[in-house]
HTML snippet that shows the backbone in 3Dmol.js (N, CA, C, O; Angstrom):
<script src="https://3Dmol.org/build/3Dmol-min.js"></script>
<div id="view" style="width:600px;height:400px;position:relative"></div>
<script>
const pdb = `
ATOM      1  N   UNK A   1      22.878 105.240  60.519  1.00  0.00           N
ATOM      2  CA  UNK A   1      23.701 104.834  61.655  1.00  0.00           C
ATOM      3  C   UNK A   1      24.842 103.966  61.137  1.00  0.00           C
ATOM      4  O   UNK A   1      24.503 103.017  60.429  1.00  0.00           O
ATOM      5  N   UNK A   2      26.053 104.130  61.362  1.00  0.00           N
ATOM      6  CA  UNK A   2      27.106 103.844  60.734  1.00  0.00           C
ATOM      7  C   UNK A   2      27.407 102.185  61.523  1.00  0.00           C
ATOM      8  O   UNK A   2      28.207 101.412  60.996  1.00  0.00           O
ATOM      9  N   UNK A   3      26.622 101.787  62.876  1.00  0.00           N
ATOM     10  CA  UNK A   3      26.958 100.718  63.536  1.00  0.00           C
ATOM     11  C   UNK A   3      26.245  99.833  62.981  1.00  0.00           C
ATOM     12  O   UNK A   3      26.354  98.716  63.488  1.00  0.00           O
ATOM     13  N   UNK A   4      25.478  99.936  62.027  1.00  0.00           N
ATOM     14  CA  UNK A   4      24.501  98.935  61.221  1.00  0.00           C
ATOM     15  C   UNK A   4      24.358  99.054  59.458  1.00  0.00           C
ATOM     16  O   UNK A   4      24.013 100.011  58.765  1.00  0.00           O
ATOM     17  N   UNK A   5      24.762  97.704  59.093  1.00  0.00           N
ATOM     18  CA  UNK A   5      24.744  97.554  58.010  1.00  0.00           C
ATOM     19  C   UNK A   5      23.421  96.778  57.550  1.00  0.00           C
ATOM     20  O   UNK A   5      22.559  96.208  58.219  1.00  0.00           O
ATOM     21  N   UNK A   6      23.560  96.950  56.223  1.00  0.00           N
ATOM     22  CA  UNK A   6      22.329  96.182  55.386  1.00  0.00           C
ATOM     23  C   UNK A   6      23.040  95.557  53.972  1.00  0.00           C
ATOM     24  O   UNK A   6      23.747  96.155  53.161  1.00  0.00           O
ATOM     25  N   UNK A   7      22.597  94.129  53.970  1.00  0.00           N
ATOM     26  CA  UNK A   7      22.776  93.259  53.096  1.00  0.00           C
ATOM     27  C   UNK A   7      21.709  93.556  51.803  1.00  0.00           C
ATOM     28  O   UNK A   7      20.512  93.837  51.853  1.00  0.00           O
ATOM     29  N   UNK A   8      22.367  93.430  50.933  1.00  0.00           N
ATOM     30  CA  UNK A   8      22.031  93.464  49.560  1.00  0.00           C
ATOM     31  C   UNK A   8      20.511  93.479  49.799  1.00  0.00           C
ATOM     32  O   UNK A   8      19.876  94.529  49.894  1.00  0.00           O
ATOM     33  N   UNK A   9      19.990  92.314  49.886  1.00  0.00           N
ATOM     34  CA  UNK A   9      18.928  91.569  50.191  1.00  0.00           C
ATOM     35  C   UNK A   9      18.091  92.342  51.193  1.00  0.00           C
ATOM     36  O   UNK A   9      16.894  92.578  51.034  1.00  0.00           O
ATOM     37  N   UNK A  10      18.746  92.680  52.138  1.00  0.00           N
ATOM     38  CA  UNK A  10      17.746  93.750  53.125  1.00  0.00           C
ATOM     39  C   UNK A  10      17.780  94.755  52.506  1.00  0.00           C
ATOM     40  O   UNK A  10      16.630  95.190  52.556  1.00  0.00           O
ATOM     41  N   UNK A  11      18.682  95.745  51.659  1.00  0.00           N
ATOM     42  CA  UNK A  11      18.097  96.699  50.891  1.00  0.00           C
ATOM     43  C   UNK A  11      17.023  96.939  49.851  1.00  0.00           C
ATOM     44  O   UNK A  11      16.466  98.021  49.666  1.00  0.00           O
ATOM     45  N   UNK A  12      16.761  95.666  49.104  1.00  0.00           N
ATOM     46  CA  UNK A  12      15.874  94.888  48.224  1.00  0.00           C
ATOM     47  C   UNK A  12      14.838  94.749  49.011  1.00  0.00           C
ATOM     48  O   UNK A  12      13.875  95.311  48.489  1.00  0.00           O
ATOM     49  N   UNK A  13      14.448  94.059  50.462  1.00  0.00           N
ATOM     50  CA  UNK A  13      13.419  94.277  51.209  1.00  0.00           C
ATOM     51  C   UNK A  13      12.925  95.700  52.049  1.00  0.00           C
ATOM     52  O   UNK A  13      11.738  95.665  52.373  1.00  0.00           O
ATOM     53  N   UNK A  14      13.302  96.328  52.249  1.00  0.00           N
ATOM     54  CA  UNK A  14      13.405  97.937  52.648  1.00  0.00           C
ATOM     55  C   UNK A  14      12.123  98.417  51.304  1.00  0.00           C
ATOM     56  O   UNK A  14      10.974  98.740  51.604  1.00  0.00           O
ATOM     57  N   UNK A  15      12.626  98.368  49.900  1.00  0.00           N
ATOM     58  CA  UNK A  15      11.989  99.205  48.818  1.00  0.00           C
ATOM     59  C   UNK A  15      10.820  98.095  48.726  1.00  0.00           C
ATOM     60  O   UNK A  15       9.720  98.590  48.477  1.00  0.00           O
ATOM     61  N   UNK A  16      10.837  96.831  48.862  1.00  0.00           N
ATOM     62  CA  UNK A  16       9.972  95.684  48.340  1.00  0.00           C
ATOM     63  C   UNK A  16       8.542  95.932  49.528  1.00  0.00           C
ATOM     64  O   UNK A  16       7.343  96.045  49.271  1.00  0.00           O
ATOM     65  N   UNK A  17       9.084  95.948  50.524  1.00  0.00           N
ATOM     66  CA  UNK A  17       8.527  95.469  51.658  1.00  0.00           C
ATOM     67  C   UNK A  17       7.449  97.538  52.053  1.00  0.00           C
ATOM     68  O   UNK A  17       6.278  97.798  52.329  1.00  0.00           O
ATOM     69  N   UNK A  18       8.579  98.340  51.868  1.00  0.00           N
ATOM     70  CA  UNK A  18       7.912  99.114  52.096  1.00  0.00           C
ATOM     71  C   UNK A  18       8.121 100.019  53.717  1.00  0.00           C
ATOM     72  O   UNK A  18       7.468 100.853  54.345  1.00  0.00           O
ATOM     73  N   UNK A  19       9.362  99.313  53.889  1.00  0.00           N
ATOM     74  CA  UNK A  19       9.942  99.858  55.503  1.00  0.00           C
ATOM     75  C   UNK A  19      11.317 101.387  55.438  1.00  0.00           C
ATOM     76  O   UNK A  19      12.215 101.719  54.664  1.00  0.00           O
ATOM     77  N   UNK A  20      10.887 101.774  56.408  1.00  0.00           N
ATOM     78  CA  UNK A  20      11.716 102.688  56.614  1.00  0.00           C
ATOM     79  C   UNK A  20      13.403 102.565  57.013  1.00  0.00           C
ATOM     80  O   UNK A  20      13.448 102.652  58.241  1.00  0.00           O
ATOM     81  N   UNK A  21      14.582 102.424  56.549  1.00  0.00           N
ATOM     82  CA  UNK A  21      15.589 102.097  57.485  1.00  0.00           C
ATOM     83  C   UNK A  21      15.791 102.714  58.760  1.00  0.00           C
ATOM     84  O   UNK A  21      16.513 102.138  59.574  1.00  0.00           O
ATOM     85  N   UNK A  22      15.318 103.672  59.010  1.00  0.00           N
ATOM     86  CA  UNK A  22      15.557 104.300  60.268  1.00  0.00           C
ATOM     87  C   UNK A  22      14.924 103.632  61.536  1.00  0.00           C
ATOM     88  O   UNK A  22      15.397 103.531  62.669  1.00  0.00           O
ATOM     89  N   UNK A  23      13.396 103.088  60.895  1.00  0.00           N
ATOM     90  CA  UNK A  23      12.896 101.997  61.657  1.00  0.00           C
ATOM     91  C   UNK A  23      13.079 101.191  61.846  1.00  0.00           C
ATOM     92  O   UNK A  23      12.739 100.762  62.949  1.00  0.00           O
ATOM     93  N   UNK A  24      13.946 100.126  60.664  1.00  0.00           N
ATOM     94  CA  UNK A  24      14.681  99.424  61.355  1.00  0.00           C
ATOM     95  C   UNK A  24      15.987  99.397  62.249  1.00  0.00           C
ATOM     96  O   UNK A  24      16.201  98.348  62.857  1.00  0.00           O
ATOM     97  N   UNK A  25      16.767 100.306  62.374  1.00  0.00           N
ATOM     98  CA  UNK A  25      17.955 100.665  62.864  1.00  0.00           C
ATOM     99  C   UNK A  25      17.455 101.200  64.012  1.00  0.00           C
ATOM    100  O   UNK A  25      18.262 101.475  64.900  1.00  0.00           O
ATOM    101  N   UNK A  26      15.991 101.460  64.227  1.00  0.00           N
ATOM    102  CA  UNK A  26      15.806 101.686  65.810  1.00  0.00           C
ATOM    103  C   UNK A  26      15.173 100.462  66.493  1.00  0.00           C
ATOM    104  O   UNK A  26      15.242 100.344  67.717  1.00  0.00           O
ATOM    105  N   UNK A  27      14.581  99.584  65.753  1.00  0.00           N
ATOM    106  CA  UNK A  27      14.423  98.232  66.208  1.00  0.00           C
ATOM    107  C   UNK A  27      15.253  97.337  66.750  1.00  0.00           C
ATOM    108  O   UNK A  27      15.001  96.577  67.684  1.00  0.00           O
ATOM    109  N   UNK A  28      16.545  97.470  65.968  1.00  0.00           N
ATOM    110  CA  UNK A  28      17.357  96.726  66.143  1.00  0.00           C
ATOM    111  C   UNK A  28      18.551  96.803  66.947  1.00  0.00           C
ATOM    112  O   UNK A  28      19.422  95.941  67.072  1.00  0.00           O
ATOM    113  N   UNK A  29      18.466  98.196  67.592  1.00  0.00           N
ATOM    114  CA  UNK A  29      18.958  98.681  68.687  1.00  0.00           C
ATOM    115  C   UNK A  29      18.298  98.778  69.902  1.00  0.00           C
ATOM    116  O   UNK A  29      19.087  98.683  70.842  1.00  0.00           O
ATOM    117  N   UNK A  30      17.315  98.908  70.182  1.00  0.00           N
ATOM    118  CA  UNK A  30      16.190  98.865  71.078  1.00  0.00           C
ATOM    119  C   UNK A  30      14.746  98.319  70.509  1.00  0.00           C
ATOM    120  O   UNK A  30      13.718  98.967  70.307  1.00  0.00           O
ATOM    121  N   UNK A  31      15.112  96.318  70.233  1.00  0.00           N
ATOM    122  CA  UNK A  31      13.865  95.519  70.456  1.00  0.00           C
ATOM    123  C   UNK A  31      13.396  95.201  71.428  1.00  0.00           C
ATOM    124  O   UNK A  31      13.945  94.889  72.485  1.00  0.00           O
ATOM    125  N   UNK A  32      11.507  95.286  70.960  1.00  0.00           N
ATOM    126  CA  UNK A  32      10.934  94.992  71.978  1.00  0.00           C
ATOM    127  C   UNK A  32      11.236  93.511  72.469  1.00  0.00           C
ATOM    128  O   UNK A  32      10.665  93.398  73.554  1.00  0.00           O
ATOM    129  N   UNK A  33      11.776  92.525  72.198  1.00  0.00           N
ATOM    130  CA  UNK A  33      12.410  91.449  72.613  1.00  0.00           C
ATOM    131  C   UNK A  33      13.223  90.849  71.546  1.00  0.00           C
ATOM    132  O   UNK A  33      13.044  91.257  70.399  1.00  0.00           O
ATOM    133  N   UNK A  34      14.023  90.007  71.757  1.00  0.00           N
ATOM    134  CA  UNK A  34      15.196  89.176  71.086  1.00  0.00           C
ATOM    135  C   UNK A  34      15.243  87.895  71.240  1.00  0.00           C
ATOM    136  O   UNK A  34      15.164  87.449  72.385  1.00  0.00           O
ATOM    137  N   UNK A  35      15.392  86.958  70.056  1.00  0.00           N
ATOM    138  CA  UNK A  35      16.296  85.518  70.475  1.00  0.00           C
ATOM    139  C   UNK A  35      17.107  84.818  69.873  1.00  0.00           C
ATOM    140  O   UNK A  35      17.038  85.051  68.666  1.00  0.00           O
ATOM    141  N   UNK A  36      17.775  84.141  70.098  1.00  0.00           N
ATOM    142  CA  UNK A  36      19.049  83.933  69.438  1.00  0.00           C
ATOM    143  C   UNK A  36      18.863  82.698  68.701  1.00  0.00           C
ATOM    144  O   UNK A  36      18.398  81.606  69.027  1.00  0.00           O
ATOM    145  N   UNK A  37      19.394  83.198  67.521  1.00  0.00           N
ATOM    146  CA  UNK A  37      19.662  82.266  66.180  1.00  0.00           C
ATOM    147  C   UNK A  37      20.626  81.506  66.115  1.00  0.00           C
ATOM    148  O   UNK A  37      21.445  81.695  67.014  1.00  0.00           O
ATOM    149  N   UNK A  38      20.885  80.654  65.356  1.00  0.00           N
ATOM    150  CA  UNK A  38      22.540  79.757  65.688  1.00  0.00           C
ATOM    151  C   UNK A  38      23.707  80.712  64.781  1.00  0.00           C
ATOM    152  O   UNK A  38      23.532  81.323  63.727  1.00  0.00           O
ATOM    153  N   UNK A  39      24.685  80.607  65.446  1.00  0.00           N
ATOM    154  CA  UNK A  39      25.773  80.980  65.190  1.00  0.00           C
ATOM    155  C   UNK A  39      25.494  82.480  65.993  1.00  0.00           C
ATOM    156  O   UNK A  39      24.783  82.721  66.969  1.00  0.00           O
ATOM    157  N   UNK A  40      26.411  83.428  65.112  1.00  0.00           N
ATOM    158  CA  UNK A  40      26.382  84.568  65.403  1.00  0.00           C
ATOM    159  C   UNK A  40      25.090  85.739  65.319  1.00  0.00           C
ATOM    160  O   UNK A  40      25.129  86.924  65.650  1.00  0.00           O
ATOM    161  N   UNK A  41      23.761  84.816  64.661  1.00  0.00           N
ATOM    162  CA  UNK A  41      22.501  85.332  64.434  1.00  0.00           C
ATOM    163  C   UNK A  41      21.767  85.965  65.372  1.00  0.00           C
ATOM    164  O   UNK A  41      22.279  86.128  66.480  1.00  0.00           O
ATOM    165  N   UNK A  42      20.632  86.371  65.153  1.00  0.00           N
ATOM    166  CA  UNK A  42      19.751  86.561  65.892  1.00  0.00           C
ATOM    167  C   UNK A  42      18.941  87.991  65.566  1.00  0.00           C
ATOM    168  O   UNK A  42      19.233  89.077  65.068  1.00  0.00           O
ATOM    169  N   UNK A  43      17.882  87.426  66.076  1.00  0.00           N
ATOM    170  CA  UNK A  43      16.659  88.069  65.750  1.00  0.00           C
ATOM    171  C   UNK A  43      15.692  89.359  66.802  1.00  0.00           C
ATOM    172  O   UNK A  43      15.273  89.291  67.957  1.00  0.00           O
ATOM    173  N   UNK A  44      15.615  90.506  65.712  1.00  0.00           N
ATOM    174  CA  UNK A  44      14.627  91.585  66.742  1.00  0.00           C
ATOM    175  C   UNK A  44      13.294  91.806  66.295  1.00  0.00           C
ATOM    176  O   UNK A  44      13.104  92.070  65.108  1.00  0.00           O
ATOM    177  N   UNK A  45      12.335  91.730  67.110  1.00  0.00           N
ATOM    178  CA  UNK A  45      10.928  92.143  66.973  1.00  0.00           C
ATOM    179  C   UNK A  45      10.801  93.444  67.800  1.00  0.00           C
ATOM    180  O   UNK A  45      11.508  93.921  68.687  1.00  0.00           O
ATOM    181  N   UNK A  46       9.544  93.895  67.148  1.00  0.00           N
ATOM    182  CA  UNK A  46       8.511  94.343  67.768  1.00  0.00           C
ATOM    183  C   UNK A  46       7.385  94.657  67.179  1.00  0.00           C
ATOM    184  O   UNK A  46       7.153  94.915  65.998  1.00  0.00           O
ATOM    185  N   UNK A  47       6.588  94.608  68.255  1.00  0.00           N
ATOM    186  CA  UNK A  47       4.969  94.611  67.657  1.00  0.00           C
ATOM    187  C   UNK A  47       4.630  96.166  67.150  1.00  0.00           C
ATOM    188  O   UNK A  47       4.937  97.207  67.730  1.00  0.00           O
ATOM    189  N   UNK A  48       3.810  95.990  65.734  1.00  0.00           N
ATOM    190  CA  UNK A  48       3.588  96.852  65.047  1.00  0.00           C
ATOM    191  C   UNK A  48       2.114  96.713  64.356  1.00  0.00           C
ATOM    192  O   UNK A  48       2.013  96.127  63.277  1.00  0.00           O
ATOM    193  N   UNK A  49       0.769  97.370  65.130  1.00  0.00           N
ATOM    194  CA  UNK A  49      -0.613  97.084  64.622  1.00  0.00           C
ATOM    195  C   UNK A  49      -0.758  95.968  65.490  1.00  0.00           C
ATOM    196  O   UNK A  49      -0.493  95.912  66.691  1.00  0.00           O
ATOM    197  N   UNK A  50      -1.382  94.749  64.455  1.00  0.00           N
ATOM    198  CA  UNK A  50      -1.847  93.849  65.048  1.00  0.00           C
ATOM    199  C   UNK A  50      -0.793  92.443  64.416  1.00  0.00           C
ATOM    200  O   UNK A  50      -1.162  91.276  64.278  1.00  0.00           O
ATOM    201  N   UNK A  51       0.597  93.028  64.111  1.00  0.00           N
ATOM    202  CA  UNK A  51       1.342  92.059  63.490  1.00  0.00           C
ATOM    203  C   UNK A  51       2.566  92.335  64.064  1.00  0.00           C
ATOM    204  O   UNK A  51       2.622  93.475  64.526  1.00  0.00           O
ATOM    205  N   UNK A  52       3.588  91.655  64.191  1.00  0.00           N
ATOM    206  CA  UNK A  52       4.998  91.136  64.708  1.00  0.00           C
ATOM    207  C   UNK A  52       5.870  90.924  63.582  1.00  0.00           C
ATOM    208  O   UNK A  52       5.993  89.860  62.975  1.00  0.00           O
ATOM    209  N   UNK A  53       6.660  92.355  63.268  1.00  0.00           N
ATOM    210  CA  UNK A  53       8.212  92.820  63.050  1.00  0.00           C
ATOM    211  C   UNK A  53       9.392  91.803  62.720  1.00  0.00           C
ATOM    212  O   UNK A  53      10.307  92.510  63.143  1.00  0.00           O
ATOM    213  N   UNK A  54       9.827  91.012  62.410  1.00  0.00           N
ATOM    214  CA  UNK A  54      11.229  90.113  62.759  1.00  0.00           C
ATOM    215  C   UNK A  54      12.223  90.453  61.971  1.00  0.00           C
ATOM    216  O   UNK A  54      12.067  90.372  60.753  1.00  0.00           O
ATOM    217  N   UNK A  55      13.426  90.897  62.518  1.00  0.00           N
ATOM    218  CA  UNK A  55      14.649  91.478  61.664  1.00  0.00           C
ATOM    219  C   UNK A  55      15.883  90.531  61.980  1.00  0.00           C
ATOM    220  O   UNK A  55      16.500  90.707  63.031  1.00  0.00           O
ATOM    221  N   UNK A  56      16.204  89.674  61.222  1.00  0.00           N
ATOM    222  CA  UNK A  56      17.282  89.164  61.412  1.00  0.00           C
ATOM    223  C   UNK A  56      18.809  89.949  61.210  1.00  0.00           C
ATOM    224  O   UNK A  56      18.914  90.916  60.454  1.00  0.00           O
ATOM    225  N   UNK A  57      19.890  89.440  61.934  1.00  0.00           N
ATOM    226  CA  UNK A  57      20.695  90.462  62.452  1.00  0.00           C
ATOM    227  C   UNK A  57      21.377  89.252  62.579  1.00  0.00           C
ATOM    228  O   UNK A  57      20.955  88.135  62.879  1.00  0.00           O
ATOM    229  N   UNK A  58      22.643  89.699  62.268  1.00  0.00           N
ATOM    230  CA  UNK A  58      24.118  88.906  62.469  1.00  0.00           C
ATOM    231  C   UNK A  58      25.460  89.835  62.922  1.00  0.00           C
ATOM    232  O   UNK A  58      25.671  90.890  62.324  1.00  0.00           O
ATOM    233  N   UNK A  59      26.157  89.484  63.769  1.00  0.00           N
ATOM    234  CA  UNK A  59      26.877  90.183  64.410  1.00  0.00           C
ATOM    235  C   UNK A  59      26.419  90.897  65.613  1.00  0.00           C
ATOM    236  O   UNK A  59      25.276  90.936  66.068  1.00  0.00           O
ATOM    237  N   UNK A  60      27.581  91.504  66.094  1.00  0.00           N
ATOM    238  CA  UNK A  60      27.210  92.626  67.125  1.00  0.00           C
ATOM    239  C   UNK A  60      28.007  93.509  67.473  1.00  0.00           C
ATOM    240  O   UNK A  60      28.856  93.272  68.332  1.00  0.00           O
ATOM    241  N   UNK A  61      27.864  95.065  66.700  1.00  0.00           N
ATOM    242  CA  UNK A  61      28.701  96.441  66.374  1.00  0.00           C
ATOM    243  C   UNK A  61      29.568  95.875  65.819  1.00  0.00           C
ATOM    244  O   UNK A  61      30.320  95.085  66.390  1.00  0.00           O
ATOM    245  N   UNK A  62      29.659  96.314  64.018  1.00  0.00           N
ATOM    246  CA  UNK A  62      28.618  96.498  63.874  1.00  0.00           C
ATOM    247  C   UNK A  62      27.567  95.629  63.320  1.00  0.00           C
ATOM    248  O   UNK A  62      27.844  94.749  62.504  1.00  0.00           O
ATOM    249  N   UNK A  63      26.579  95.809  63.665  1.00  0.00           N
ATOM    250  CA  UNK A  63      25.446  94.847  63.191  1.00  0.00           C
ATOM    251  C   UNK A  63      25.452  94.251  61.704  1.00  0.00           C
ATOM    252  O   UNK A  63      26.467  94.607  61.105  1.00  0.00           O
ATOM    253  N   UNK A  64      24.585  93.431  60.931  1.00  0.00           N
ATOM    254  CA  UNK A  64      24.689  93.504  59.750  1.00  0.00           C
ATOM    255  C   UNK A  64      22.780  93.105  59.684  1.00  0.00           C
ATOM    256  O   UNK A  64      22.261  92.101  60.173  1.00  0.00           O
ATOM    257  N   UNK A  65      22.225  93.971  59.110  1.00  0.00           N
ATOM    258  CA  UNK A  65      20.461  93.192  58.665  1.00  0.00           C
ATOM    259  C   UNK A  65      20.645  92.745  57.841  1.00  0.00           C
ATOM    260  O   UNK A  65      21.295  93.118  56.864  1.00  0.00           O
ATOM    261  N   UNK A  66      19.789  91.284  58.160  1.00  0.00           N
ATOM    262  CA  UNK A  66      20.134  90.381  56.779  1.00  0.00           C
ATOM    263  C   UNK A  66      18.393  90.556  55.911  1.00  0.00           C
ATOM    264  O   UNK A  66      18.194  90.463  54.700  1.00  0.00           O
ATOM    265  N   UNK A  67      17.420  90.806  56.924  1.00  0.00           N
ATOM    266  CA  UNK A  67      16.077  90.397  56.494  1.00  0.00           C
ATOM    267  C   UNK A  67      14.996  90.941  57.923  1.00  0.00           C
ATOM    268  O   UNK A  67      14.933  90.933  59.153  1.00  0.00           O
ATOM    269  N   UNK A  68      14.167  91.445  56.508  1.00  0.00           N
ATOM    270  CA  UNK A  68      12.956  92.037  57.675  1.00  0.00           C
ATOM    271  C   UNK A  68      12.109  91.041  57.257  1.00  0.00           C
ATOM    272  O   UNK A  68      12.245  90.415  56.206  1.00  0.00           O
ATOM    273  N   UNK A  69      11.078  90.857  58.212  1.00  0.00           N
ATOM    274  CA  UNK A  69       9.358  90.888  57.540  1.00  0.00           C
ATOM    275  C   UNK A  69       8.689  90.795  58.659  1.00  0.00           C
ATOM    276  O   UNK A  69       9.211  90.703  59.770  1.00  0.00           O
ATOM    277  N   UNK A  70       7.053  90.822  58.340  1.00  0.00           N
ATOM    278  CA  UNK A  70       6.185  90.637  58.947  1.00  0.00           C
ATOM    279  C   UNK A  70       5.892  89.123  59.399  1.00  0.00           C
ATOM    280  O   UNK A  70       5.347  88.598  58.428  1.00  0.00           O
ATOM    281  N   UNK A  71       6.036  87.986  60.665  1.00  0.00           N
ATOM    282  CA  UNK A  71       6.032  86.889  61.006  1.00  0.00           C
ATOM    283  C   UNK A  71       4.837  86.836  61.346  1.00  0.00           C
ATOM    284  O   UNK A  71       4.347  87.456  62.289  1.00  0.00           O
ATOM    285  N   UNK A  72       4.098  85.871  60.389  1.00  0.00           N
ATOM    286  CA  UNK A  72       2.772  85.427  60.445  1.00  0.00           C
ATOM    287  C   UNK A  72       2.466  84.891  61.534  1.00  0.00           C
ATOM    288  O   UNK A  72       1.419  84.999  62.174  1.00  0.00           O
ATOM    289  N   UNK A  73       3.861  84.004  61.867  1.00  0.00           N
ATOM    290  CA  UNK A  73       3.433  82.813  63.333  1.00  0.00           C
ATOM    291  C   UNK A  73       3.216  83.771  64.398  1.00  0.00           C
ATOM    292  O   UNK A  73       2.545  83.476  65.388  1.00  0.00           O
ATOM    293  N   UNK A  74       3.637  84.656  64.273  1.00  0.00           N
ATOM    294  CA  UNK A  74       3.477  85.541  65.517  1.00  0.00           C
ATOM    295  C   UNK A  74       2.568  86.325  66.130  1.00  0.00           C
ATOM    296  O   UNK A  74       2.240  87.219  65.351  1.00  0.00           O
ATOM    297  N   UNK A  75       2.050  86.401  67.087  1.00  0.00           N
ATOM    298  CA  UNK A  75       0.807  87.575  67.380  1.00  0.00           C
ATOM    299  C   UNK A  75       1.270  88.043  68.539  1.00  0.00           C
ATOM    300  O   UNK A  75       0.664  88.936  69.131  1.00  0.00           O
TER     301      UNK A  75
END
`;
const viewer = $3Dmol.createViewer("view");
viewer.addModel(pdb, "pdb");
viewer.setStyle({}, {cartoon: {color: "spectrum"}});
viewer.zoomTo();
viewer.render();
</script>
């Protein structure tokens, strides 16, 4: 998807982590909820198993992923 980019670092987590980009680029267009980070940030989940998704995201169209992972604090 050409409206979403990935930072160095999120490409490095993609192969590290073991995620699909397509999954994230559908997360991050349609999360199961959102909240906003300071500045231009902000963050998409959704629940996946018995664990919680968090993709940080800066901008908006086009996007930029800065960072996935799995958020422990979260259930």
């Amino acid at each position: 998807m050409k409206d979403i980019n990935f930072t160095k670092h999120a490409e490095d987590m993609l192969v590290e982590r073991g995620f699909h980009r397509e999954t994230i680029e559908e997360i991050v267009t349609h999360p199961e909820w959102k909240s906003e980070g300071e500045g231009d940030t902000w963050c998409a989940f959704k629940r996946i198993g018995g664990k919680v998704l968090r993709i940080v995201v800066k901008g908006d169209m086009p996007f930029t992923v800065i960072t996935m992972y799995f958020d422990r604090r979260l259930k």
